[in-house]
C-alpha positions in Angstrom: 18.6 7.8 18.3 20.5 4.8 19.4 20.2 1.3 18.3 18.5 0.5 22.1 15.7 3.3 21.4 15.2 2.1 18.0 14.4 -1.4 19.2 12.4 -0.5 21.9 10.4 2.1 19.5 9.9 -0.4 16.8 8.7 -3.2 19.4 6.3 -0.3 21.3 4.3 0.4 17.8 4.6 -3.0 16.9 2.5 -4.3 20.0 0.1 -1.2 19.4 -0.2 -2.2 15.7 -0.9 -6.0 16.6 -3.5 -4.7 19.3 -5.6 -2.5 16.5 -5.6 -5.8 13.9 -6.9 -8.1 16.7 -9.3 -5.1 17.9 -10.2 -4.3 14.3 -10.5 -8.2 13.6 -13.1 -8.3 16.9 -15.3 -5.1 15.7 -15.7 -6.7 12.7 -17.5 -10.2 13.8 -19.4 -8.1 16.1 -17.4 -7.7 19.1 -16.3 -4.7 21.3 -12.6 -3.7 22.0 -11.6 -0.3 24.2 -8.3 0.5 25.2 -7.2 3.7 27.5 -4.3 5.8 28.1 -3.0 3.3 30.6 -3.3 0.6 29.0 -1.6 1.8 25.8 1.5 3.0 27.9 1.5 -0.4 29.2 1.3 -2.1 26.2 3.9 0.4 24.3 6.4 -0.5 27.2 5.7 -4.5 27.2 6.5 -3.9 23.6 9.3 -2.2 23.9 10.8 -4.4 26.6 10.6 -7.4 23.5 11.4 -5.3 21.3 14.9 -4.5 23.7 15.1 -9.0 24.3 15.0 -8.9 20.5 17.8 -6.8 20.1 20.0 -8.5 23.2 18.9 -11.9 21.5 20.5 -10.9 18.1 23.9 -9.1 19.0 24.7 -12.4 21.6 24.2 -14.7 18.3 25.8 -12.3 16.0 28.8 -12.4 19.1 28.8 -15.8 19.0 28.8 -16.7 15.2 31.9 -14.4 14.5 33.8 -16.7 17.3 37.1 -16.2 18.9 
């Protein structure tokens, strides 16, 4: 896989993996959390679009540190 895929992979599971602390953190003072097969594509791909800004963010200042 290519650096792109990787970022975007990595920032999908991250979002999923900050969505099942939070929910895990609500069921356990009592709440209710429920997520569905939409809404976990949709939250993969948010994910993996700032996981993709991430990556664009750190070549441009890697670009610009090693100047002309």
């Amino acid at each position: 896989m290519g650096e792109k895929a990787n970022a975007f992979a990595a920032g999908g599971c991250g979002c999923l993996t900050v969505f099942a602390v939070i929910a895990g953190l609500a069921l356990l003072v009592g709440g209710r959390a429920h997520i569905n097969i939409g809404g976990a594509v949709l939250l993969f791909v948010c994910g993996g679009l700032v996981g993709l800004l991430v990556l664009w963010i750190y070549k441009k200042g890697k670009r610009d540190r090693s100047g002309p």
